[in-house]
C-alpha positions as a Markdown table, in Angstrom:
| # | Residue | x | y | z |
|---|---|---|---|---|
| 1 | Unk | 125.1 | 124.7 | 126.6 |
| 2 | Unk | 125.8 | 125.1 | 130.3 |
| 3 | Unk | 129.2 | 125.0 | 131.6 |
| 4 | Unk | 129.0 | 121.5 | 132.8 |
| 5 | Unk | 127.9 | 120.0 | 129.6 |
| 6 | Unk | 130.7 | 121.8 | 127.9 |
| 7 | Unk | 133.4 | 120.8 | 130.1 |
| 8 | Unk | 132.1 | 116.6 | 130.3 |
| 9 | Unk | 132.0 | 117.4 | 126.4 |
| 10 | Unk | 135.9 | 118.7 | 126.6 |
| 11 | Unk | 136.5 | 115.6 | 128.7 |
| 12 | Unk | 135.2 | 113.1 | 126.1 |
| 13 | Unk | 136.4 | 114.3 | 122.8 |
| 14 | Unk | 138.9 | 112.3 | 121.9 |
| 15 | Unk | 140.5 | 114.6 | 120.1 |
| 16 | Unk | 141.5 | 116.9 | 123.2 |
| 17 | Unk | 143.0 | 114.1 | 125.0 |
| 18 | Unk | 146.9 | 114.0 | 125.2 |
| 19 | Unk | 148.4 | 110.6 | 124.0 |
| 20 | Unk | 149.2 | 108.0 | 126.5 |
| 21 | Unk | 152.6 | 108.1 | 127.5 |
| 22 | Unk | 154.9 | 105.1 | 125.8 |
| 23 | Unk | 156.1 | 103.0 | 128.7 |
| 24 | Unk | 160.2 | 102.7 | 128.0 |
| 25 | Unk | 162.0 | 99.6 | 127.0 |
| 26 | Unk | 162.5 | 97.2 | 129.9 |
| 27 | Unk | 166.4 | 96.9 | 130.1 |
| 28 | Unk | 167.9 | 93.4 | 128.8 |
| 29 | Unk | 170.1 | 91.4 | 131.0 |
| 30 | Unk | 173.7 | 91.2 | 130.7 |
| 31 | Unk | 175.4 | 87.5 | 129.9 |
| 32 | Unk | 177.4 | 88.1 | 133.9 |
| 33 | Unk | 173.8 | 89.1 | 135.3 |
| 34 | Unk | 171.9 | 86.3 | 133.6 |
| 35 | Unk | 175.0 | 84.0 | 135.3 |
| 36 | Unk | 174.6 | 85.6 | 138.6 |
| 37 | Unk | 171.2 | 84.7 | 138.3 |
| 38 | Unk | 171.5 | 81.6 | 137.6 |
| 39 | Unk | 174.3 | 80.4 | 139.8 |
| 40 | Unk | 171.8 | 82.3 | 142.7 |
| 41 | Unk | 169.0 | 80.1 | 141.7 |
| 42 | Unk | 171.4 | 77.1 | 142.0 |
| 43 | Unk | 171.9 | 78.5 | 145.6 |
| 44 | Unk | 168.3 | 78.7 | 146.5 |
| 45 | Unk | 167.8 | 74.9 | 145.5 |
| 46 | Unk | 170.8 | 73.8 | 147.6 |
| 47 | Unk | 169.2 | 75.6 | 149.8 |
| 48 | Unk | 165.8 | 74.8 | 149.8 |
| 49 | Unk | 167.0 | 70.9 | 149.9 |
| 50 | Unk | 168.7 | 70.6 | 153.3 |
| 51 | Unk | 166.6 | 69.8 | 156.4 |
| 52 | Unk | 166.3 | 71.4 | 158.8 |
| 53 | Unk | 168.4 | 70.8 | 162.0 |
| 54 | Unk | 167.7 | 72.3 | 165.4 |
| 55 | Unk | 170.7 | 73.0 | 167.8 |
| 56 | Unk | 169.9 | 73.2 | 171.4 |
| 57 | Unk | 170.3 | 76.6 | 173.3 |
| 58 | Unk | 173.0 | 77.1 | 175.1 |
| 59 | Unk | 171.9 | 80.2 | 177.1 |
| 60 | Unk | 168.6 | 82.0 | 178.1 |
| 61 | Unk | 166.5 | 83.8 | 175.4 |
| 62 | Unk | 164.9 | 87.0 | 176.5 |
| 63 | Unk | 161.8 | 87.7 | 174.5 |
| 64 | Unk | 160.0 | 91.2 | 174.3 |
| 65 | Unk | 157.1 | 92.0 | 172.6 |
| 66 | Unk | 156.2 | 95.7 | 172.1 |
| 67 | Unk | 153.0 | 95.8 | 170.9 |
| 68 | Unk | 151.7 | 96.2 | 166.9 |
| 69 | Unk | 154.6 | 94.3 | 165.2 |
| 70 | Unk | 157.4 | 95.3 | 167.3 |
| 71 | Unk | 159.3 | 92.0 | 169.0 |
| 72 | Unk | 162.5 | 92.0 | 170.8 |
| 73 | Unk | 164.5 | 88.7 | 170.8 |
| 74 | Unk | 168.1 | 89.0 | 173.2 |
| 75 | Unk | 170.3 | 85.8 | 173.1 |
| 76 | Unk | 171.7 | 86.4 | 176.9 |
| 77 | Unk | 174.9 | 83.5 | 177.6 |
């Protein structure tokens, strides 16, 4: 048996192979996190109701834009 055979033979036994690792218990909520969560869903809705307004501006707005992702916006009054 040549070296590679016996090493893809190691590789598929599967009595050499190491036991999958148990993933650990996904931590339960608290009763004050499970509220916070809630009343921050309650926010979001409130939220997610009211139009939109648009005020006008007051000053100039000085807009860069740096190339890739990179954007500059300066409120100047």
């Amino acid at each position: 048996m040549s070296d590679l055979e016996e090493f893809t033979s190691q590789l598929n036994s599967e009595t050499d192979q190491p036991a999958a690792p148990q993933q650990p218990a996904q931590p339960q909520m608290t009763p004050q996190q499970m509220a916070m969560m809630q009343k921050a869903k309650e926010m979001q809705a409130k939220l997610l109701a009211m139009p939109l307004t648009h005020d006008d501006l007051k000053g100039k707005v000085d807009l860069k834009y740096y190339g890739h992702s990179g954007v500059k916006v300066h409120f100047v009054d």
